[in-house]
Each structure stands twice: as structure tokens, then as C-alpha cells.
N, C-alpha and C positions, 0 to 999 in steps of 0.2 A: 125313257120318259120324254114328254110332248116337252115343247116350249112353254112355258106358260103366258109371256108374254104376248105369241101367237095365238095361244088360247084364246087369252081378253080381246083377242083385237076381232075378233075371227070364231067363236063359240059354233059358229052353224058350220064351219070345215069339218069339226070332231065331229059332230051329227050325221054329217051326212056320212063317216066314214064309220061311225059307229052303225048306223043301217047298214049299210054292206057288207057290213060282218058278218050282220044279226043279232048285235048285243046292244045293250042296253044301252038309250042315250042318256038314263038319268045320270049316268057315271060323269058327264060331262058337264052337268049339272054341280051334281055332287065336287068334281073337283075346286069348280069357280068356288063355288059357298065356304070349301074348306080353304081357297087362297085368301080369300078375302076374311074370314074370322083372323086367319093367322096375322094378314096385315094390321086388323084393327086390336088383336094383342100385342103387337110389335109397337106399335104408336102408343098405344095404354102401357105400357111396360116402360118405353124410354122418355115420355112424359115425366111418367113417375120417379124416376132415378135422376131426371135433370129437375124435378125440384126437390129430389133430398139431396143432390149435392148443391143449390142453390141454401138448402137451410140449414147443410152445414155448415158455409161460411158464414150464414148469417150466429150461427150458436158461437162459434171462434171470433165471432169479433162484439157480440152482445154481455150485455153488464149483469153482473151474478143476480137481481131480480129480473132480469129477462130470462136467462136462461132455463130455468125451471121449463118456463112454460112453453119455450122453444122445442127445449129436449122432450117432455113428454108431447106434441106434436110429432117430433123426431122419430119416437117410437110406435106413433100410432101408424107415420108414414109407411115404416119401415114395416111395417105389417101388410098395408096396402101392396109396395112393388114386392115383396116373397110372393103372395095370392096374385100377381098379375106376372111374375115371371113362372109360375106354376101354369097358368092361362094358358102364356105363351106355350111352356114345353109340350103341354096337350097338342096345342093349335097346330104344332108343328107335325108331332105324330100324326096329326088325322089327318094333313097335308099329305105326309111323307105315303101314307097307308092309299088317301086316293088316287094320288100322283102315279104310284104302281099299279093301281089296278084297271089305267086306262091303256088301252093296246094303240098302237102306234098309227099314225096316219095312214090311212089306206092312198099310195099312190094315184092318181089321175089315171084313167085307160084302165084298171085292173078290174077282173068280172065280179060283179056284184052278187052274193049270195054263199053258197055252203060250195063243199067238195064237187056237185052233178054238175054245178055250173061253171064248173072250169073248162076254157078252152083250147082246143089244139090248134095251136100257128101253122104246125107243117109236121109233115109225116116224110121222112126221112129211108130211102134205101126200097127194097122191091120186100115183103114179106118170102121168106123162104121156103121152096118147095121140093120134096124129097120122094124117091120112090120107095120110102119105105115110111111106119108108123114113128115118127120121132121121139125118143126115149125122155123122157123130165133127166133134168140134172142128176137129181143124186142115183137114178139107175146109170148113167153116161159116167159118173166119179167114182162107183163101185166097178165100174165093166174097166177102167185103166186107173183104180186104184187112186184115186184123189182126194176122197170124200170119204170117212166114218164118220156119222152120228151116232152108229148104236153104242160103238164103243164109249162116245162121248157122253150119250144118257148115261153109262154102267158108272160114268168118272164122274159128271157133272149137273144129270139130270138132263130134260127135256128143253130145247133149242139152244145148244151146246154141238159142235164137231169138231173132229181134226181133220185138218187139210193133212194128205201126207201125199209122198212122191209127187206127180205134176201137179197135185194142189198146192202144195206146199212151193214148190218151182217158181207154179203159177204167181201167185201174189208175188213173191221177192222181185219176178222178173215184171209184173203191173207196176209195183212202188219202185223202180228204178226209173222203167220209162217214165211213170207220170212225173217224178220228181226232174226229169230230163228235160222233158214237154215243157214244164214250169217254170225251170231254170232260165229254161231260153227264152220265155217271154218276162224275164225279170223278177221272178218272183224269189226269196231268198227262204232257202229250206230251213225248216225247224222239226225236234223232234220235241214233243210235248208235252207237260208232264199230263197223268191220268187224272191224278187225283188234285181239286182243287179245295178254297175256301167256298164258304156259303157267300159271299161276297164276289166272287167272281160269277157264280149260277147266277145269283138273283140279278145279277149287273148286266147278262146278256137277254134276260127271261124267262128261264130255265124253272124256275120256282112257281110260276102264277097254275096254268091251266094245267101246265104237263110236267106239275111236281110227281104224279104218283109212276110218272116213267123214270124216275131218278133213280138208282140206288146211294144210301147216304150209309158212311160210318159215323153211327152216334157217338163211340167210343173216342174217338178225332175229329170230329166235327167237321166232317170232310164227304166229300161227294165224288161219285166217280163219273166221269165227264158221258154224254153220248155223243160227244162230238168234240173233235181239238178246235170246234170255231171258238169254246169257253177259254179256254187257256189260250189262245191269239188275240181274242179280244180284249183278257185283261193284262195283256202286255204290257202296256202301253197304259195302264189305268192311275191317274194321279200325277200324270206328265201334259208337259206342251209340248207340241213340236213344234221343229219350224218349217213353216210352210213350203220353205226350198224342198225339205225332206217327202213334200209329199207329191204323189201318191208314197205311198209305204207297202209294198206287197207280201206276203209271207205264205207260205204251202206249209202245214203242219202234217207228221206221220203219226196219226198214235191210235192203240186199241179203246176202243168205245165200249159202252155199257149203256143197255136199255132194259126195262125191266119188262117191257110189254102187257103194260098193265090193259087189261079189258079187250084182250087179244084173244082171248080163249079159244084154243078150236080154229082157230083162224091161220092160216098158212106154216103150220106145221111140220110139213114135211119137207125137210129139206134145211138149207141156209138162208131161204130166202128171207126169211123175218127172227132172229135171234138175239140172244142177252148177250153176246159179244162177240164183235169184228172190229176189223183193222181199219182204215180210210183217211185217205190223200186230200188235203182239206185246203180248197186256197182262201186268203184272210188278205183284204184291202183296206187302210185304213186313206181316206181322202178327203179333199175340197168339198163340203157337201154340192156346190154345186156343180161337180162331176163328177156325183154318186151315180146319175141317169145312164150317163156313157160307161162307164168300170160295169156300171148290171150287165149292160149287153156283152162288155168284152168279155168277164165270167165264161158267161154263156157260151160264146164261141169257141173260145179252150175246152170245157167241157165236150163240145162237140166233135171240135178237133183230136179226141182221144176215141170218142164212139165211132167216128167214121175210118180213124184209121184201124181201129179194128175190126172193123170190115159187120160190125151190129147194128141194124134195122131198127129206127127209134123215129121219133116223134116226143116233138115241145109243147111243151102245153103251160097255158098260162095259169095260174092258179088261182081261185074264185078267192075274193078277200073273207069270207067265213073259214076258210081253210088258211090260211098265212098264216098262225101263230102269232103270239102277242107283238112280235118286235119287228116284225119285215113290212113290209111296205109293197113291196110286190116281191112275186117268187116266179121264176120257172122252173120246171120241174122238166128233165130229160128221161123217157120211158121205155125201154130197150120191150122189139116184142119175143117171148118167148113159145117158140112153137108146141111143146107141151102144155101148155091152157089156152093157144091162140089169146095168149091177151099180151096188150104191152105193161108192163111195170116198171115203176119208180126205179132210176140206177142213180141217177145224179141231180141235184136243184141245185139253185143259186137266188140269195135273199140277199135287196137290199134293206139295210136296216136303218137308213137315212143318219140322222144325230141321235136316235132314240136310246141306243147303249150306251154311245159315246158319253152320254148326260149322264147316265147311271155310272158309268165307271170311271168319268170325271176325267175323259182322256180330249186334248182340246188340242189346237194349233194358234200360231200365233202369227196374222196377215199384218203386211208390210204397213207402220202407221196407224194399226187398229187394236183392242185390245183382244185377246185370246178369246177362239169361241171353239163350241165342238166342232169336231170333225164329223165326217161321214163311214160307217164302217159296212163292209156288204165282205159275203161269205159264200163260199161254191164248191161241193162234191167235185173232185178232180175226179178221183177212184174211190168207190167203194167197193172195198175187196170183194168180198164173199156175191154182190152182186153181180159184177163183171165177169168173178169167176164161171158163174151159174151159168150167165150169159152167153159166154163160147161156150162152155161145154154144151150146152142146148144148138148155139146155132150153128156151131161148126161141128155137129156132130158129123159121122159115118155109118152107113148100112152095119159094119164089120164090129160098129164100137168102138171105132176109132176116133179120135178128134183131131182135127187139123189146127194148130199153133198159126195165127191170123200172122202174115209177114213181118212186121213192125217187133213182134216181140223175140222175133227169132235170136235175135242176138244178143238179147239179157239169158237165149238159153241153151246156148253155146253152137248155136246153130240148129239146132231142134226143130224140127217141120211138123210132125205131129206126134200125138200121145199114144201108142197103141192099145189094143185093146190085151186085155192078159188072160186069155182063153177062157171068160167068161160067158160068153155070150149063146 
């Protein structure tokens, strides 16, 4: 959630950030009205309690014919602040209700408009060229045995696989290095749980526009994450730090759940778009004002994983109607796949400015000042099942073989490539 303070001072900021989305400015509207009711129940409410505790000393120290006519005053009061703390606890819900439903500042420089108007910084690597018709992934994961889905449909239903033999290799020997990669640039590993509270979702975003991608146990009143940035960011939820402590870096490993609502029909084949995978997730909790700089460095780590695997990608900045409720700007890394000649989505990185941190009530505490939020920003190291898909596409072979990119050679015991197992 916004500042609110920033709000009053500054109403035309949300405005204009609210156009860039596309969404509606009355929300910003609607917020102020609901701060200001609440203020003016809050002043009505302790009014009223500072003259009934004014007129009870006056009843404790008044003569038995005063009293009568104090106490029944007493009691009319006391009927007044119940109906003005009832006010209040309204005024606060329809706070608390507008408060969430405004989406976060849209950063300065981020493209204005829906998904078409996002755009590419740089295009990265030579597009790959081959003397033969390039196989899609999951032909390349059945030709050396990496890839079942069908068996997965038989077990689990539709966008469901098992990775087996070098898919399976594959990830174990991805989540090592990336967690290596990460290590070395300071970030301290976590494995995280899946399943969280409703209090941790609604705290990062998770509940407003893209509740119906959640999966939830009603039964436990528990959700299962599509992302370990849920569980890193309420780490630290209900805490100060201290500002020595920060930046605070964290890499999360853990399996995701998307339910893919309103997906139908849409990238089906294969792992490219499915109800669960793995993914290497780095979480920085900072200064807000060196949330700017942490965006970019994200970003370069992410890159430093793409290039050293030897994949053809392009950044792109992501048009503020596409950012999602809580980031503030995103770049999105797009690996290209020579079976649709198109690039897609492998890795983003969102800064998410103070807007979680306020929700999940996680603050730092500056030298001589009192405690404010922090800044929290979040970045795709590895997403398994993407990256997978990724070599196997662009390191394929004529033969169906796949070449193992250098870097991972030795999470797999030396391994140079996958062969093909006389399928082809």
C-alpha cells in the first residue's frame, strides 16, 4: 500500500500513475475521502471519551443531588462514543478496503499503457541458425528422454510433466549453479515453505487482480504460493531491522502453483506455461532509496545466468498496465525459442518500492530517526521448467542430441551432452 501521507501531499502523482496503467483514477479519489472520514471518526470518537472521562470525575466528586442528573447525562454519553467508536471501526474497514485496492506507484521512465507497449532495451546474442528444421522442446525431451507429459496427463491431468533422466539432471544441476551464482554475489540461500497464510498473499498482492491464479486450501486456510517471493517477503513481516543489516539479500528454492486461469488453449504444449514448477527466486529487502540501484543489479545477475548459458535473449521493459498491483517497474528477460521464432518470458525482476513492506509491516530502523519501511524488489534467478525448455531448443542437434551449455558441466559430473536414444 501507498503512503498516505504522500498521497495528501501529492494526490495528482497516484493520477497520473493510475493512467499508465489504465485504471481508474477515482480509486485515488475514493482513497482520500475514505482517509479523511476515518480522521473525522477518529477526532469524533476521542472527543467523546475525553468528555466522558471528564464527567466522570465530575460524577466522583458531585453531591448525591447532582449526581442523578450527571449519571443519566453519563449514560446518554456513553451511548454517543459506542455509535462513534462503531463509526470509527466502519471508517477504518472502508480505509483499510480502499487502501488495497490502489496499485502501487508506477516508477518515473516506465512505458505507459497495457502489455503491446512494453519495450525492448536490448536484444542480446545472435538468433540461432541450423541446417536442419528445429525440433520444439518436448519433441528434443522425448528424443533423449527428459520430458513426459503424457504420462503426467495419465497422473495429474493437463499442464502437469515429469522431468526424468537429463531433465531431471537438468534442474538439480540449474538449482545448484544458480544458487552458486547467488551465493557469490551475497545472497543467503533459503528453502521455502509452499504453503502460506492469507496474510502473507494479500501482504505481497497476490489476492487483488490475480486471485483467480491462486490455488487455496479452504480446509486450512492456506494458499499455495506461485512464487517463493510470498514466503521471502513475509519473512521479515512484523519486524525492524537495523539499518547496518541492510541491504538483506535472500535466494529462495521452492515448487510453485499457478492455476492458469483464463489460459485456455493457450500454450499447451509442452512446460512452457503449467500448474507447477520449481524456481530460484532472489528477494532483497533495502533502503528505499536504493531500491533504484538493487532493480538494476537483479537484473544483471539474472543476465549473468542467461549469457553464461550460452541463450539468445532480450530485456524489455514492461508497460505499467502490465506490472501487477505491487511493482513499480519490472523487466522481464525473454529467452528466444527457435521453434515459434519468438522470444518468451524466462526471468523478471520487480521493484516493489515500500508498497509490501507497508502491508506486511516489515520496517528498518535509520540512525536517530524513527522506524519506516523498507524497500522490497524480487527477480527470477531460474525458472526451471523455462530454462530447461530453453537449451533443449537452442542447443539442440541435427542427430537429437543436445549439447550441455559449459557452465553446467560440472553439477553433471562432467556431461558435454544429452544423447539422443535412437529415437529419431
Amino acid at each position: 500500500m501507498i503512503d498516505l501521507r504522500e498521497l495528501r501531499a501529492d494526490p495528482e502523482r497516484a493520477r497520473v500513475s493510475q493512467r499508465a496503467r489504465g485504471e481508474d483514477t477515482a480509486l485515488v479519489d475514493e482513497l482520500l475521502s475514505a482517509e479523511e472520514r476515518r480522521r473525522r471518526a477518529v477526532s469524533t470518537a476521542d472527543d467523546l471519551r475525553a468528555e466522558q472521562k471528564s464527567l466522570g470525575r465530575l460524577i466522583s466528586r458531585a453531591s448525591p443531588d447532582e449526581r442523578k442528573a450527571l449519571l443519566e447525562q453519563a449514560g446518554s454519553l456513553s451511548a454517543r462514543v459506542k455509535e462513534a467508536e462503531r463509526e470509527q471501526s466502519e471508517a477504518e474497514v472502508q480505509l483499510q478496503a480502499a487502501h488495497l485496492a490502489l496499485p502501487n506507484i508506477v516508477e518515473a521512465g516506465a512505458p505507459e499503457g497495457g502489455e503491446e507497449n512494453s519495450v525492448v532495451l536490448e536484444t542480446v546474442g545472435q538468433i540461432p541458425t541450423y541446417d536442419f528444421t528445429p525440433r520444439d522442446h518436448v519433441e528434443v525431451g522425448w528424443i533423449i528422454g527428459a520430458i513426459d507429459t503424457e504420462r503426467a496427463g495419465k497422473v495429474s491431468g493437463s499442464r502437469f510433466y515429469f522431468l526424468t533422466g537429463p531433465g531431471a539432471r537438468l534442474e538439480i544441476a540449474l538449482l545448484s549453479y544458480a544458487m552458486s551464482v547467488a551465493s557469490r554475489h551475497g545472497f543467503i540461500p533459503m528453502i521455502t515453505p509452499a504453503l502460506v497464510k492469507p496474510s502473507a498473499m494479500e501482504g505481497t498482492g497476490f489476492l487483488g487482480a490475480h486471485a483467480d491464479e491462486v490455488y487455496r486450501l479452504e480446509a486450512d486456510d492456506l494458499y499455495l504460493v506461485g512464487t517463493s517471493e510470498v514466503p521471502l517477503a513475509a519473512y521479515h513481516s512484523d519486524e525492524i531491522l537495523e539499518e547496518s543489516s541492510l541491504p538483506r539479500r535472500y535466494v529462495g528454492f521452492s515448487s510453485c502453483f499457478r492455476r492458469e486461469a483464463g489460459s485456455y488453449g493457450k500454450d499447451v504444449r509442452g512446460i512452457l506455461r503449467v500448474h507447477q514448477f520449481d524456481k530460484v527466486e532472489m528477494f532483497t529487502f533495502c533502503r528505499p532509496e536504493e531500491a533504484e540501484e538493487e532493480h538494476r543489479r537483479l537484473l544483471s545477475y539474472e543476465r549473468e545466468v542467461l549469457d553464461s548459458l550460452r541463450l539468445p535473449y532480450r530485456v524489455v521493459d514492461i508497460a505499467a498496465g502490465d506490472l501487477g498491483s505491487s511493482a513499480a517497474r519490472k523487466f522481464d528477460c525473454e529467452v528466444y525459442l527457435p521453434s515459434q521464432q519468438l522470444y518468451r518470458e524466462v526471468t523478471s525482476t520487480s521493484n516493489c518500492t515500500d508498497f509490501q513492506a507497508r502491508r506486511l509491516n516489515v520496517r528498518f530502523r535509520p540512525a536517530g530517526e524513527k522506524p519506516r519501511p523498507v524497500a522490497t524488489l524480487n527477480g527470477t534467478l531460474v525458472a526451471m521448467a523455462r530454462i530447461i525448455l530453453a537449451i533443449l531448443e537452442v542447443h539442440q542437434r541435427e542427430d537429437g542430441s543436445v549439447a550441455v551449455p559449459e557452465v553446467l558441466q560440472p553439477y553433471l559430473d562432467g556431461v558435454t551432452e544429452f544423447p539422443a536414444l535412437a529415437r529419431v
